[in-house]
PyMOL Python script that loads the backbone (N, CA, C, O; Angstrom):
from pymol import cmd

cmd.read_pdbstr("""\
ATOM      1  N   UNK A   1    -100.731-160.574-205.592  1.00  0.00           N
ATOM      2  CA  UNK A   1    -101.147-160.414-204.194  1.00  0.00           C
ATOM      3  C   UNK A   1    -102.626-160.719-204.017  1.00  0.00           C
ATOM      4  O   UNK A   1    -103.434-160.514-204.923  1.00  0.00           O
ATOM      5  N   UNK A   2    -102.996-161.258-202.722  1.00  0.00           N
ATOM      6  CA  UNK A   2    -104.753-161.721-202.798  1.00  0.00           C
ATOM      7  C   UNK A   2    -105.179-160.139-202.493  1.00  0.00           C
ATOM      8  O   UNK A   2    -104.637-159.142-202.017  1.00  0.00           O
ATOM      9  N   UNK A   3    -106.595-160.538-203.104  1.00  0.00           N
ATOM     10  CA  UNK A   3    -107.736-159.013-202.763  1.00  0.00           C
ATOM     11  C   UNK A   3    -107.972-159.068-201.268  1.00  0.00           C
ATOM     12  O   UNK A   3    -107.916-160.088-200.582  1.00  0.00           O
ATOM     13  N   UNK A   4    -108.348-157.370-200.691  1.00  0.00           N
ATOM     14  CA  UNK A   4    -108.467-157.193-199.702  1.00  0.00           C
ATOM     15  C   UNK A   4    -110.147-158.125-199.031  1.00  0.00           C
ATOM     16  O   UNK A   4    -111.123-158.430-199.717  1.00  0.00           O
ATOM     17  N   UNK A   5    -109.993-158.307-197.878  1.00  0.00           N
ATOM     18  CA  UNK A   5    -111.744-159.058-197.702  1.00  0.00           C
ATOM     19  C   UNK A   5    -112.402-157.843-197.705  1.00  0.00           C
ATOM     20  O   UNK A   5    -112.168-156.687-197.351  1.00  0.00           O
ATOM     21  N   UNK A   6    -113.914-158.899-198.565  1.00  0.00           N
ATOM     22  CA  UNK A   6    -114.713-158.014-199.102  1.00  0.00           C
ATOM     23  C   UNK A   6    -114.507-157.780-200.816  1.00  0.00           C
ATOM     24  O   UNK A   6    -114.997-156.838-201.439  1.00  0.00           O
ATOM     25  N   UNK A   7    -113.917-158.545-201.229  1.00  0.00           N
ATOM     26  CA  UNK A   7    -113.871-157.800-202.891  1.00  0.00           C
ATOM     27  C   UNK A   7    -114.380-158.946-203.245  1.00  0.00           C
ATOM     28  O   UNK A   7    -115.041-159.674-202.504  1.00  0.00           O
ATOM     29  N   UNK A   8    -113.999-159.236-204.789  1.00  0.00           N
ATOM     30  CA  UNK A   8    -113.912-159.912-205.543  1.00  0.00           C
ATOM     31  C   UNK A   8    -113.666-159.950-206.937  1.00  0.00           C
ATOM     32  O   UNK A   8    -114.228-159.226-207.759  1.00  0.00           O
ATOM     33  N   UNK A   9    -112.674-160.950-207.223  1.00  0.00           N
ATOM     34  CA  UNK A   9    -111.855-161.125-208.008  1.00  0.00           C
ATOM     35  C   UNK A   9    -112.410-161.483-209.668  1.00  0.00           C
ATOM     36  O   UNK A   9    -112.780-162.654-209.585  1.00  0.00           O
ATOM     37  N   UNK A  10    -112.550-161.187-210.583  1.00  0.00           N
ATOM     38  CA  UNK A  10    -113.167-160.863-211.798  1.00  0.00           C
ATOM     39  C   UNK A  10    -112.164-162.138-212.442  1.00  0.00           C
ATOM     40  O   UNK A  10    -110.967-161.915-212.257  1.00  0.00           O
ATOM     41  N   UNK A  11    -112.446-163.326-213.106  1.00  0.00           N
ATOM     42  CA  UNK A  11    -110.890-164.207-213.446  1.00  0.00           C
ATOM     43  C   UNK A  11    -111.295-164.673-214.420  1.00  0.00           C
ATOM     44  O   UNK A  11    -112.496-164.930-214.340  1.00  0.00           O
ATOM     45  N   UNK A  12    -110.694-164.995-215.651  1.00  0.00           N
ATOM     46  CA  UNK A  12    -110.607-165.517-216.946  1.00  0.00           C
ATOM     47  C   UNK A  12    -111.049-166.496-217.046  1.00  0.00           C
ATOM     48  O   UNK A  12    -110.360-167.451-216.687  1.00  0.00           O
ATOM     49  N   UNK A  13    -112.265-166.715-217.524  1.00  0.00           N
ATOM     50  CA  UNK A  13    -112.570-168.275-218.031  1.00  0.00           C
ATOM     51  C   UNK A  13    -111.687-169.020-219.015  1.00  0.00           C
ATOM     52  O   UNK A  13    -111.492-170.234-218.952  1.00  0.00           O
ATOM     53  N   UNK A  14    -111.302-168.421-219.692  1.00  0.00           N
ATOM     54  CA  UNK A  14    -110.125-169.422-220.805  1.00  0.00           C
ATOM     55  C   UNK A  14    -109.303-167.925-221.211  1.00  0.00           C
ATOM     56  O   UNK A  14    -109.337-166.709-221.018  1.00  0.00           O
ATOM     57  N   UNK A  15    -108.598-168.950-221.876  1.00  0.00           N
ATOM     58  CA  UNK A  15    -107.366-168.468-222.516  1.00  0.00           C
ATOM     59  C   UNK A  15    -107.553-167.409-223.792  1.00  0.00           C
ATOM     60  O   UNK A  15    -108.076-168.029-224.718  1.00  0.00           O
ATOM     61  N   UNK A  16    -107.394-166.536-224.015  1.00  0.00           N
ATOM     62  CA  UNK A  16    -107.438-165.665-224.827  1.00  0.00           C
ATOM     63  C   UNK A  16    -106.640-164.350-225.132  1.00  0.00           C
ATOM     64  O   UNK A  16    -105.490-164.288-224.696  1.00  0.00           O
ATOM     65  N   UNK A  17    -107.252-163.074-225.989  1.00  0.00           N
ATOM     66  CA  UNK A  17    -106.535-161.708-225.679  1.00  0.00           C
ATOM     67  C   UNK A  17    -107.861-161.084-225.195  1.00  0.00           C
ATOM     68  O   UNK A  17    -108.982-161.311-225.650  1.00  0.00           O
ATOM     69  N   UNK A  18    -107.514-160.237-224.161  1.00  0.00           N
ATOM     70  CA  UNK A  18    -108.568-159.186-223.315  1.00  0.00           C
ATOM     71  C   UNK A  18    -108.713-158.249-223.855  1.00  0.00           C
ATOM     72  O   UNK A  18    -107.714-157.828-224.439  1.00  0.00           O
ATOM     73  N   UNK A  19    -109.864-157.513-223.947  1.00  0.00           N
ATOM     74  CA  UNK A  19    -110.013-156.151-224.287  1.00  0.00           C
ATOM     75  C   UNK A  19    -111.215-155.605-223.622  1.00  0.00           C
ATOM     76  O   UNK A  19    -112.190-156.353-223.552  1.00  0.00           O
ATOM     77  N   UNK A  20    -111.331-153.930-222.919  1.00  0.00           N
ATOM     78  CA  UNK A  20    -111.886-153.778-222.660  1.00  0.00           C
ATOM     79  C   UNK A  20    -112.640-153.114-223.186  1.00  0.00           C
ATOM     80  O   UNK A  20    -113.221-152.408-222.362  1.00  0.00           O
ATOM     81  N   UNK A  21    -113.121-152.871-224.677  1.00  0.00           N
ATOM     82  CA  UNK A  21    -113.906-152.191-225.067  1.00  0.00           C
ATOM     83  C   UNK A  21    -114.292-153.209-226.054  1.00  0.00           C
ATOM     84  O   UNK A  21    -113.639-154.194-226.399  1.00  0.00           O
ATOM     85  N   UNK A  22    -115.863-152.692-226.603  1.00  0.00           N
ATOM     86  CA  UNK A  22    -116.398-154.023-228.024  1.00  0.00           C
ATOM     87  C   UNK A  22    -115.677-153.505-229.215  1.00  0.00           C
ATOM     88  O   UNK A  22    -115.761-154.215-230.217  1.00  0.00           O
ATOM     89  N   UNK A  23    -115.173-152.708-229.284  1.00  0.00           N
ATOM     90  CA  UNK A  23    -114.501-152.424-230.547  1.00  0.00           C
ATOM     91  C   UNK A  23    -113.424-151.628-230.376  1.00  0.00           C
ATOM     92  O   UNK A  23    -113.248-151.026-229.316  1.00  0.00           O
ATOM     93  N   UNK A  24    -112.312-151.513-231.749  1.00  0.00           N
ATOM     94  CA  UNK A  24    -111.327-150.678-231.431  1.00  0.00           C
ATOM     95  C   UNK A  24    -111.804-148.837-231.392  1.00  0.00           C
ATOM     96  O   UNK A  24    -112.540-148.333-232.241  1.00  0.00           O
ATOM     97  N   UNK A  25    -111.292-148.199-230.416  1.00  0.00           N
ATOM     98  CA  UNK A  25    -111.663-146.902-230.271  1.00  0.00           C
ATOM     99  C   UNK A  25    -113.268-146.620-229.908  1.00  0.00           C
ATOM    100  O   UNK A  25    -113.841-145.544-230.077  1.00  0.00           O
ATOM    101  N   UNK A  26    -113.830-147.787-229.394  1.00  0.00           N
ATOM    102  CA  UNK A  26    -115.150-147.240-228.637  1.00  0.00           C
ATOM    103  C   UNK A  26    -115.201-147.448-227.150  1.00  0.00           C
ATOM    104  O   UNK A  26    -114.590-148.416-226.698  1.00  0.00           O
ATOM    105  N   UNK A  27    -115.840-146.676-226.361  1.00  0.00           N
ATOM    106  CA  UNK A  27    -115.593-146.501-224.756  1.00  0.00           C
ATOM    107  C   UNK A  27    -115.501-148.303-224.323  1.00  0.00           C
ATOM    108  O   UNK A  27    -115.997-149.274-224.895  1.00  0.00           O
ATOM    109  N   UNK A  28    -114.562-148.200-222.954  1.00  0.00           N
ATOM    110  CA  UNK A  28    -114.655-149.094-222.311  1.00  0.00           C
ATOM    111  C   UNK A  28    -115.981-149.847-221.960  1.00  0.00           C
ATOM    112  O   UNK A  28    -116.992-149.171-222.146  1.00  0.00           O
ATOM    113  N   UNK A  29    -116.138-150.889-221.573  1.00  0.00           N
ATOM    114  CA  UNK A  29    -117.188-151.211-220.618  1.00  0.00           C
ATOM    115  C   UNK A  29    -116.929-150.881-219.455  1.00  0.00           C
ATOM    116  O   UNK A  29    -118.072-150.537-219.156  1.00  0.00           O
ATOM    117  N   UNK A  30    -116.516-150.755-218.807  1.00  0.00           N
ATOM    118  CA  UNK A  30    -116.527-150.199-217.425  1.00  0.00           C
ATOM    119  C   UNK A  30    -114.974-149.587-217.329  1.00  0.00           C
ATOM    120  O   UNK A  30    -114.077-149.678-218.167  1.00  0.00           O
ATOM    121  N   UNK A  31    -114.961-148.909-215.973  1.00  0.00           N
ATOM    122  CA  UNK A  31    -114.013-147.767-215.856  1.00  0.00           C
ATOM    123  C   UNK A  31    -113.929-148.060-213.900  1.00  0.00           C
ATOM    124  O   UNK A  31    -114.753-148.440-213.069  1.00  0.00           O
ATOM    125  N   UNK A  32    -112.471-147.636-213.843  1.00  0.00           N
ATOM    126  CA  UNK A  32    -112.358-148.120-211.920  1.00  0.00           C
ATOM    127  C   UNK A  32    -113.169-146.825-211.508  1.00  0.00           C
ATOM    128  O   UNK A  32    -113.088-145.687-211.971  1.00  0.00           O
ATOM    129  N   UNK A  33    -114.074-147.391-210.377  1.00  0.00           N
ATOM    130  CA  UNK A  33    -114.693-146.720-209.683  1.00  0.00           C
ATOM    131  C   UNK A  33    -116.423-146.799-210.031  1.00  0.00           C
ATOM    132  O   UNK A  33    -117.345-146.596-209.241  1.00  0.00           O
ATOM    133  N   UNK A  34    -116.504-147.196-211.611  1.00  0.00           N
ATOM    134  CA  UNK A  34    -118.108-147.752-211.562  1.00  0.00           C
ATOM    135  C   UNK A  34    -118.577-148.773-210.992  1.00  0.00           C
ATOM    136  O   UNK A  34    -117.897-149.749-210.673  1.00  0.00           O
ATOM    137  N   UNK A  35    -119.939-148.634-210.783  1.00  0.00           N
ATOM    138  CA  UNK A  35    -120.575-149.354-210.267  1.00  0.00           C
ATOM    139  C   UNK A  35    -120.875-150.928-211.292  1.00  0.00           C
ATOM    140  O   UNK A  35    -120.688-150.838-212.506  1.00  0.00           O
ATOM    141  N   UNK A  36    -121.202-151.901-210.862  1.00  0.00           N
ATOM    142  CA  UNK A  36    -121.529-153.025-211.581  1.00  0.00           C
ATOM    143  C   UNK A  36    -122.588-154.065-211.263  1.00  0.00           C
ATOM    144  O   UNK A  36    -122.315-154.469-210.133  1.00  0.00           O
ATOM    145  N   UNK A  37    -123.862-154.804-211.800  1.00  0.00           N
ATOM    146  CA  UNK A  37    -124.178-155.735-211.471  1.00  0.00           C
ATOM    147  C   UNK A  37    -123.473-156.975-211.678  1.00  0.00           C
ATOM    148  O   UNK A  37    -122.378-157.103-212.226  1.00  0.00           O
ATOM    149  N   UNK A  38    -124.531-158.276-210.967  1.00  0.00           N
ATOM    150  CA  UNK A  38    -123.712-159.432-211.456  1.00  0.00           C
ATOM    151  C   UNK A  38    -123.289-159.708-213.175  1.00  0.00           C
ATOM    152  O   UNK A  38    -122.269-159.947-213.820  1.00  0.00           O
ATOM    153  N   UNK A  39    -124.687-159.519-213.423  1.00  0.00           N
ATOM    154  CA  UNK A  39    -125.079-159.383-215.119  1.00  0.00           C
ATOM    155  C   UNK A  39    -124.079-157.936-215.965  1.00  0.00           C
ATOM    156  O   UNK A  39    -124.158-157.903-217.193  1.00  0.00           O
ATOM    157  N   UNK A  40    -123.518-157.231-215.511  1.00  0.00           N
ATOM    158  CA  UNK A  40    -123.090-156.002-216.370  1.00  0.00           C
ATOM    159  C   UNK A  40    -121.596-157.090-216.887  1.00  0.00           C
ATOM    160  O   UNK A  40    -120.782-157.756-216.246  1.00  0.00           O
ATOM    161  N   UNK A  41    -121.768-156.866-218.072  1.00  0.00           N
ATOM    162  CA  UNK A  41    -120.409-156.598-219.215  1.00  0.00           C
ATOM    163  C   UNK A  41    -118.938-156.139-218.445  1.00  0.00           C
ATOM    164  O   UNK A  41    -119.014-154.926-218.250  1.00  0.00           O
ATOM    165  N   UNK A  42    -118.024-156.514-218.091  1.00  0.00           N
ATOM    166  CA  UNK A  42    -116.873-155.827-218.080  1.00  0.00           C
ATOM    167  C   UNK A  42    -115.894-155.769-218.790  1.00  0.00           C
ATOM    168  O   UNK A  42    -115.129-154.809-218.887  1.00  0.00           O
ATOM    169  N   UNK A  43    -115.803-157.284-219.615  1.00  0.00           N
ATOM    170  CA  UNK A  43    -115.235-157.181-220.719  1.00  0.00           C
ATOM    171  C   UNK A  43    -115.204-157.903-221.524  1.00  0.00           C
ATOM    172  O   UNK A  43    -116.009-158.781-221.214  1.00  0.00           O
ATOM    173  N   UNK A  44    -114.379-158.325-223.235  1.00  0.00           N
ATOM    174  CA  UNK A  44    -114.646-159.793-223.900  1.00  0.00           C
ATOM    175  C   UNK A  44    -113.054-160.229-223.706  1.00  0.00           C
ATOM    176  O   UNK A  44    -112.049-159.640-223.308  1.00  0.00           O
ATOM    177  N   UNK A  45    -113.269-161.212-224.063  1.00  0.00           N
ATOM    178  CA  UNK A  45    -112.238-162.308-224.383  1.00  0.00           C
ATOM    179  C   UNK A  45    -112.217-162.807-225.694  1.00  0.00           C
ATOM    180  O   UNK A  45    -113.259-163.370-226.031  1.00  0.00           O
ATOM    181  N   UNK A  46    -111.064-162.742-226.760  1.00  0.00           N
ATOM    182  CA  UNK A  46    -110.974-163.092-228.177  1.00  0.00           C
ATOM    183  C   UNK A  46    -110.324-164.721-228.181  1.00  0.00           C
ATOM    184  O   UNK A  46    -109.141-164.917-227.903  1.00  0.00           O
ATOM    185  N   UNK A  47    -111.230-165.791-228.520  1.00  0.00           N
ATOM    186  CA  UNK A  47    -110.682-166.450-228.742  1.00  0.00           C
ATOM    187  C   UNK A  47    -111.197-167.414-230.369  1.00  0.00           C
ATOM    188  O   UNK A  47    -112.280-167.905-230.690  1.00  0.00           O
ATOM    189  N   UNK A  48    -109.970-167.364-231.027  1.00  0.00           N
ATOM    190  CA  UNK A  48    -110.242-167.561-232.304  1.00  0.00           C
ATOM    191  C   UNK A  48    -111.431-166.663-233.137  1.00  0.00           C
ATOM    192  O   UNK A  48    -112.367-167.232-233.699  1.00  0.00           O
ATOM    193  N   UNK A  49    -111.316-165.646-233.136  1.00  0.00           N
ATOM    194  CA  UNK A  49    -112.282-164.945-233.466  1.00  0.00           C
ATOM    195  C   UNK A  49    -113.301-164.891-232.982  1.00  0.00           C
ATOM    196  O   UNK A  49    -114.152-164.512-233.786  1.00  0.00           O
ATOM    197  N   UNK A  50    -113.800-165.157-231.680  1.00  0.00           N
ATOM    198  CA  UNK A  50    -115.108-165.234-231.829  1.00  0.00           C
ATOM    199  C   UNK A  50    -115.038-164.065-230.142  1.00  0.00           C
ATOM    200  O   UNK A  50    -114.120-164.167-229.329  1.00  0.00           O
ATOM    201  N   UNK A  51    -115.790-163.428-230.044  1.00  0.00           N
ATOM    202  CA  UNK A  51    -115.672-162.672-228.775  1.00  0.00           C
ATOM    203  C   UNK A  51    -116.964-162.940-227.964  1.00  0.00           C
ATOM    204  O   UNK A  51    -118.154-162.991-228.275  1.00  0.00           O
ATOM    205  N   UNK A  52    -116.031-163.148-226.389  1.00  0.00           N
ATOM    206  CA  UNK A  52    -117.060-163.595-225.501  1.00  0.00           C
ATOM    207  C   UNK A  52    -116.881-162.820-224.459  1.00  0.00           C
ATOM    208  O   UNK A  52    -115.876-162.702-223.758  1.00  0.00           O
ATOM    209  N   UNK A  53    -118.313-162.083-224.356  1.00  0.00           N
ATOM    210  CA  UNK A  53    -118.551-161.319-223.021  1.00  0.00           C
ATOM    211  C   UNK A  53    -118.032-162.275-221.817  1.00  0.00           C
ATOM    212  O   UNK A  53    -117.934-163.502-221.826  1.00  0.00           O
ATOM    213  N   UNK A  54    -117.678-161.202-220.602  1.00  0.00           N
ATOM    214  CA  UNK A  54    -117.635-161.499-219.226  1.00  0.00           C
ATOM    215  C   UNK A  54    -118.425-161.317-218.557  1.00  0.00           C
ATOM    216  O   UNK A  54    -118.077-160.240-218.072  1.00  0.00           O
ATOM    217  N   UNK A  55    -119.209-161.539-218.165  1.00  0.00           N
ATOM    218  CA  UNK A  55    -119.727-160.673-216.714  1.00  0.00           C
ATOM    219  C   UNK A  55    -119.364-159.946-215.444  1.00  0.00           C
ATOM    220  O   UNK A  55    -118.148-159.927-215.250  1.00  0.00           O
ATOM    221  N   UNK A  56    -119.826-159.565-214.864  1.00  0.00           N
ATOM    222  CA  UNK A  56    -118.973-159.277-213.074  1.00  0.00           C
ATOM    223  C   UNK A  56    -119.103-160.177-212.196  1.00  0.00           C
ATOM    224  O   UNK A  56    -118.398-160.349-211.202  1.00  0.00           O
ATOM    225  N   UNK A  57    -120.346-160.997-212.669  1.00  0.00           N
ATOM    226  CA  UNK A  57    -121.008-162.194-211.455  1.00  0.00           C
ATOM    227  C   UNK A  57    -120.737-161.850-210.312  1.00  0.00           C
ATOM    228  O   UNK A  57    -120.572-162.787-209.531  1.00  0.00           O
ATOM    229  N   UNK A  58    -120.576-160.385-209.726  1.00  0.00           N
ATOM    230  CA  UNK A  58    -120.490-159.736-208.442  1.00  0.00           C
ATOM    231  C   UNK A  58    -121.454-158.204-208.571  1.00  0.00           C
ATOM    232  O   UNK A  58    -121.729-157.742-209.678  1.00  0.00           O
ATOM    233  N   UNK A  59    -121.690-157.845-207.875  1.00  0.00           N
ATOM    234  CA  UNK A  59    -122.299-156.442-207.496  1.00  0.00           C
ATOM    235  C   UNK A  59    -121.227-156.041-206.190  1.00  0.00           C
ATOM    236  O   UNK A  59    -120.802-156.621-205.191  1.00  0.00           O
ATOM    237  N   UNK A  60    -121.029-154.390-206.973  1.00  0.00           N
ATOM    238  CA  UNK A  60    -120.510-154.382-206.460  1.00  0.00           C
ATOM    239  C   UNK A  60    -119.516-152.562-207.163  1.00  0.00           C
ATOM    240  O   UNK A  60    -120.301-151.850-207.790  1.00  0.00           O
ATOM    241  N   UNK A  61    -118.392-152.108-207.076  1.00  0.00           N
ATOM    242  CA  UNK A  61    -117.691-151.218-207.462  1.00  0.00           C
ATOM    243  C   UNK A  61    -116.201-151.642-207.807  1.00  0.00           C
ATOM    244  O   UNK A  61    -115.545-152.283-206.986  1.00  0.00           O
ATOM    245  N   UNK A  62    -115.673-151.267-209.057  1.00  0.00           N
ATOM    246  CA  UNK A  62    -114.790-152.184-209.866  1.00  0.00           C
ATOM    247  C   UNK A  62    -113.832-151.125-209.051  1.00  0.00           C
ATOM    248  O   UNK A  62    -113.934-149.903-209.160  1.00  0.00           O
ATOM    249  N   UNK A  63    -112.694-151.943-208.048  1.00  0.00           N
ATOM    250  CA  UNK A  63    -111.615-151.045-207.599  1.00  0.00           C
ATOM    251  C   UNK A  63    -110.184-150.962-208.554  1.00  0.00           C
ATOM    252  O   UNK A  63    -109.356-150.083-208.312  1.00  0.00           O
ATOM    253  N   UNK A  64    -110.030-151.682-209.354  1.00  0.00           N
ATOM    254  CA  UNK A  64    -108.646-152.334-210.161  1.00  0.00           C
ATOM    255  C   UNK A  64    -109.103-152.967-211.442  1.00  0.00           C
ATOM    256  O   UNK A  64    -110.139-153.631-211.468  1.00  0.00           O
ATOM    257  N   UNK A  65    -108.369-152.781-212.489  1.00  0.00           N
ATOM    258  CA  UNK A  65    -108.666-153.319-213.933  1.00  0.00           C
ATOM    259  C   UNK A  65    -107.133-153.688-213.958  1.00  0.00           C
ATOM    260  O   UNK A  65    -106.339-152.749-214.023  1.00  0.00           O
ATOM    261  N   UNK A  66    -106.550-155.256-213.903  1.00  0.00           N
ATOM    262  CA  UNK A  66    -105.462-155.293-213.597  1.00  0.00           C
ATOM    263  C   UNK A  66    -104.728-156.395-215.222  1.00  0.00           C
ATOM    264  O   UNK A  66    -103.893-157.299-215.243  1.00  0.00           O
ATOM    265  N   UNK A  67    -105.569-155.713-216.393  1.00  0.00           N
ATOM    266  CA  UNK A  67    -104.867-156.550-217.158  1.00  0.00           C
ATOM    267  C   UNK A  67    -104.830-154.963-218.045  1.00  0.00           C
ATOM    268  O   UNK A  67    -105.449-153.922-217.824  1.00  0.00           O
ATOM    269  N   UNK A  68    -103.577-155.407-219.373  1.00  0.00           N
ATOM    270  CA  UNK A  68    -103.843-153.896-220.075  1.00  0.00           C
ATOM    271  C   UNK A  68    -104.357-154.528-221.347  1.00  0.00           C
ATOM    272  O   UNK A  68    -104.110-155.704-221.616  1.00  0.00           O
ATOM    273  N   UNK A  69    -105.119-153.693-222.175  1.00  0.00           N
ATOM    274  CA  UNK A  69    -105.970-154.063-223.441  1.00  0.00           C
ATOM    275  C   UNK A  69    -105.381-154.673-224.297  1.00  0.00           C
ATOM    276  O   UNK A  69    -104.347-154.160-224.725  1.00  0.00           O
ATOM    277  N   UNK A  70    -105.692-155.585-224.683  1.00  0.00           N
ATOM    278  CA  UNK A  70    -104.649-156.427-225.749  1.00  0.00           C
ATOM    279  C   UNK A  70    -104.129-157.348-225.163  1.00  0.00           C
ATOM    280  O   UNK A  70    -103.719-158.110-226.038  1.00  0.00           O
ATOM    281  N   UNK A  71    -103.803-157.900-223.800  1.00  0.00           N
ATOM    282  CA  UNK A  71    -103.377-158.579-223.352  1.00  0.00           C
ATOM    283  C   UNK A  71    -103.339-160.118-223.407  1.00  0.00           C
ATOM    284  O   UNK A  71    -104.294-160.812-223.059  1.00  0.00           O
ATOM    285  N   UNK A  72    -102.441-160.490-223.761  1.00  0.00           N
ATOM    286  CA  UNK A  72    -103.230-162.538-223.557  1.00  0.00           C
ATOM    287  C   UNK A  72    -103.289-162.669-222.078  1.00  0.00           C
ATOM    288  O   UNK A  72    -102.602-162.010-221.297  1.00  0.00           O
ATOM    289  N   UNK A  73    -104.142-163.547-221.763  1.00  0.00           N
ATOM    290  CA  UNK A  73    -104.917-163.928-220.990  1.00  0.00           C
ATOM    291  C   UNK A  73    -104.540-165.443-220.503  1.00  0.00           C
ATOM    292  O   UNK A  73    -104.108-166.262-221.314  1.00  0.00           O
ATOM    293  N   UNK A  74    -104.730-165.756-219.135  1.00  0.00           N
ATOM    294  CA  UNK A  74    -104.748-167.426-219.620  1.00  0.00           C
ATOM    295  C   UNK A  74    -105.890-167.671-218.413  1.00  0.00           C
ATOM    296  O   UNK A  74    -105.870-166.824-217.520  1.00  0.00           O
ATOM    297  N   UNK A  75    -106.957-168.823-218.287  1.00  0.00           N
ATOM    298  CA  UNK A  75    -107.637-169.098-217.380  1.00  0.00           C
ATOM    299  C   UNK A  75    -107.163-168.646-215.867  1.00  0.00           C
ATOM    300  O   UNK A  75    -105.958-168.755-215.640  1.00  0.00           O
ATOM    301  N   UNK A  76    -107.916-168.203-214.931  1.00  0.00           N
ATOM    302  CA  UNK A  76    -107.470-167.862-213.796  1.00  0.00           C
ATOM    303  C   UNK A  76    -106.536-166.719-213.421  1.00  0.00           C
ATOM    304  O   UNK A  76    -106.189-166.203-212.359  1.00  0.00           O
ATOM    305  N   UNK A  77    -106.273-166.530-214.680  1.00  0.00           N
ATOM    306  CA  UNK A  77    -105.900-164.748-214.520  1.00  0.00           C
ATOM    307  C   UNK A  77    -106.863-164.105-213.963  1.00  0.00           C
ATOM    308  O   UNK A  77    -108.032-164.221-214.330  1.00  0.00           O
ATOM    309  N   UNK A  78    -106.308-163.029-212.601  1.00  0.00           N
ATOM    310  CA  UNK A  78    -107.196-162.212-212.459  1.00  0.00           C
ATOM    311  C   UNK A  78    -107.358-160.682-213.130  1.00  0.00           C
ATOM    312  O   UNK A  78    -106.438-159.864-213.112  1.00  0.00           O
ATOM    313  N   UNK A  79    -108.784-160.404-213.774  1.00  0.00           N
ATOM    314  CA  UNK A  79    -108.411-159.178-214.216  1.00  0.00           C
ATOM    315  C   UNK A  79    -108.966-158.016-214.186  1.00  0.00           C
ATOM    316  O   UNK A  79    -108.723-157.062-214.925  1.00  0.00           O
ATOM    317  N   UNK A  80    -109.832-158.095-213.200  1.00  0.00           N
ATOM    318  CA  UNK A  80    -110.140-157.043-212.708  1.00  0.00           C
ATOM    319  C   UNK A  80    -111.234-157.196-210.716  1.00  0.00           C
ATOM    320  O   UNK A  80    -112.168-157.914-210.358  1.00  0.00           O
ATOM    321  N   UNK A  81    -110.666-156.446-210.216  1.00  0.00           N
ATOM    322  CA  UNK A  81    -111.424-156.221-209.020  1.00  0.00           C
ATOM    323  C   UNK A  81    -112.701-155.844-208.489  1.00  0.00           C
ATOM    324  O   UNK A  81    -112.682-154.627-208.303  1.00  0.00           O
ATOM    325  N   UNK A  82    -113.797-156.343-208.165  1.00  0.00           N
ATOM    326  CA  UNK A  82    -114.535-155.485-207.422  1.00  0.00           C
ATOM    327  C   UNK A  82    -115.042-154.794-206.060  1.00  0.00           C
ATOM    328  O   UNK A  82    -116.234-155.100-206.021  1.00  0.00           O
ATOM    329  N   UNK A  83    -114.871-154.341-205.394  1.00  0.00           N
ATOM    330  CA  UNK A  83    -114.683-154.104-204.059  1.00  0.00           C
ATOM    331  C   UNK A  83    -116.669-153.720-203.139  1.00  0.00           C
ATOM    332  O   UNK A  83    -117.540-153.260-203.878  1.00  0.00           O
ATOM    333  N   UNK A  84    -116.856-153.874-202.311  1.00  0.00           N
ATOM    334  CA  UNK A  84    -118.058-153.280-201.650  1.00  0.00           C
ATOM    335  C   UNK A  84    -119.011-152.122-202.400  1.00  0.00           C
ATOM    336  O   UNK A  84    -118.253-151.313-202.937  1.00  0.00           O
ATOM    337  N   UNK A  85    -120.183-151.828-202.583  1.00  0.00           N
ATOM    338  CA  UNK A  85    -120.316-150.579-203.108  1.00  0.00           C
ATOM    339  C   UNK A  85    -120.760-149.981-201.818  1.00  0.00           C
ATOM    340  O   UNK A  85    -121.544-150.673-201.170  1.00  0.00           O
ATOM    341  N   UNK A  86    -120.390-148.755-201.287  1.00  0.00           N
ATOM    342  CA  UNK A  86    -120.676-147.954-200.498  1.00  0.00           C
ATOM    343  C   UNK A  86    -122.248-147.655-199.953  1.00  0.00           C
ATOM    344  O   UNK A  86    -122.638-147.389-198.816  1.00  0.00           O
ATOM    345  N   UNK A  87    -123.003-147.808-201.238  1.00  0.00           N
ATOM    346  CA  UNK A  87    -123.885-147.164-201.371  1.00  0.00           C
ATOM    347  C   UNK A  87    -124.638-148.703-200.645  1.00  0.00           C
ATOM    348  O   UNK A  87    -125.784-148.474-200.260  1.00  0.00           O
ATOM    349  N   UNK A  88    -124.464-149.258-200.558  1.00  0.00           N
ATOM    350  CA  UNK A  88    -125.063-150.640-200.053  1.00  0.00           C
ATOM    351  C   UNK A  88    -125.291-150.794-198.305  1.00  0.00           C
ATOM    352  O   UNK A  88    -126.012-151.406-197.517  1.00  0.00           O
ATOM    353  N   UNK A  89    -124.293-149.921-198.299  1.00  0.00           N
ATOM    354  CA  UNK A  89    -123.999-149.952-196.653  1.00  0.00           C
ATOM    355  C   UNK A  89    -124.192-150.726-195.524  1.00  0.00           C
ATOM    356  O   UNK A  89    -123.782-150.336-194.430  1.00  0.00           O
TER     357      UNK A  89
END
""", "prot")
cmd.dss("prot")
cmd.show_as("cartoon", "prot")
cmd.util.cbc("prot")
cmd.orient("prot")
C-alpha cells in the first residue's frame, strides 16, 4: 500500500539480507517511534559479506519498520517508514 502524504519511504538500494542491528544480539538502530536525521543509521544490508549502512536520507520519526530481521531484500523494497516529526511543527 503507498505511505500516507507526508512520510517517507526508507527503500533498498540493492539486493541483499536486512538486519536491523550491527551485530547479532546488539540493540537495533532505530526503534518505531524514534526520531531520525537524514544522516542517522537505520539499518545494514549484507551483501556478500560485506555490510552496508543505510541512512534515513529523511528527518523525520520512523512510523513502520516493515521488513523482519534476516530478511532478503531486493532493490526498491520498502523497509521502513518515516512520517512528520511533531516536534517540527
Amino acid at each position: 500500500p503507498a505511505s500516507a502524504p507526508g512520510t517517507v519511504e526508507i527503500k533498498s538500494p540493492m539486493i541483499g539480507t536486512f538486519y536491523r542491528a550491527p551485530a547479532p544480539g546488539a540493540e537495533p538502530f532505530i526503534e518505531v517511534g524514534r526520531h531520525v536525521d537524514p544522516d542517522t543509521t537505520v539499518c545494514i544490508i549484507e551483501v556478500m559479506k560485506l555490510m552496508n549502512s543505510i541512512p534515513a536520507e529523511a528527518r523525520g520519526v520512523v512510523t513502520e519498520i516493515l521488513v523482519t530481521n534476516g530478511a532478503r531484500v531486493e532493490p526498491g523494497d520498502v523497509l521502513m517508514v518515516i512520517g512528520p516529526d511533531p516536534e517540527d511543527g
